[in-house]
C-alpha positions, 0 to 999 in steps of 0.5 A: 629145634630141629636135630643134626644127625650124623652119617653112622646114625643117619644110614643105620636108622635106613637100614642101609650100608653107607655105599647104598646110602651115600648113592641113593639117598644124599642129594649131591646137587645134580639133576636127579634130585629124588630116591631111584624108584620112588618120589621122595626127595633126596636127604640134603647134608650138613657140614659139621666141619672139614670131613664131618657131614650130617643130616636133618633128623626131621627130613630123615623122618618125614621123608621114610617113616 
C-alpha cells in the first residue's frame, strides 16, 4: 500500500524549503518534466481536497535515496 505524504513532510524529508521545493522538485505538468541538473523526474502531486496537496512517499524514495 503506497503512502500519501504531505508538502510539510514531503519538503523537510528533502531538506529543502517549500519555495525550493514547489520550483524544483513538483511537476507542474510543462515541458521541463526532470529536477535542474539532474535526470530524475519530477514528483507528481496529489489532491487531498481543495487547498491540500501531497506526494507519493514511494516516488519520494526512489527518486533521492
Amino acid at each position: 500500500m503506497v503512502k500519501i505524504i504531505r508538502l510539510r513532510a514531503a519538503h523537510g524529508r528533502l531538506g529543502v524549503g517549500k519555495t525550493m521545493f514547489d520550483e524544483n522538485y513538483v511537476d507542474k505538468g510543462g515541458d521541463n518534466s526532470v529536477i535542474p541538473g539532474t535526470d530524475i523526474q519530477r514528483l507528481r502531486p496529489v489532491s487531498l481536497g481543495p487547498r491540500a496537496i501531497g506526494f507519493f512517499d514511494d516516488e519520494l524514495d526512489v527518486s533521492f535515496h
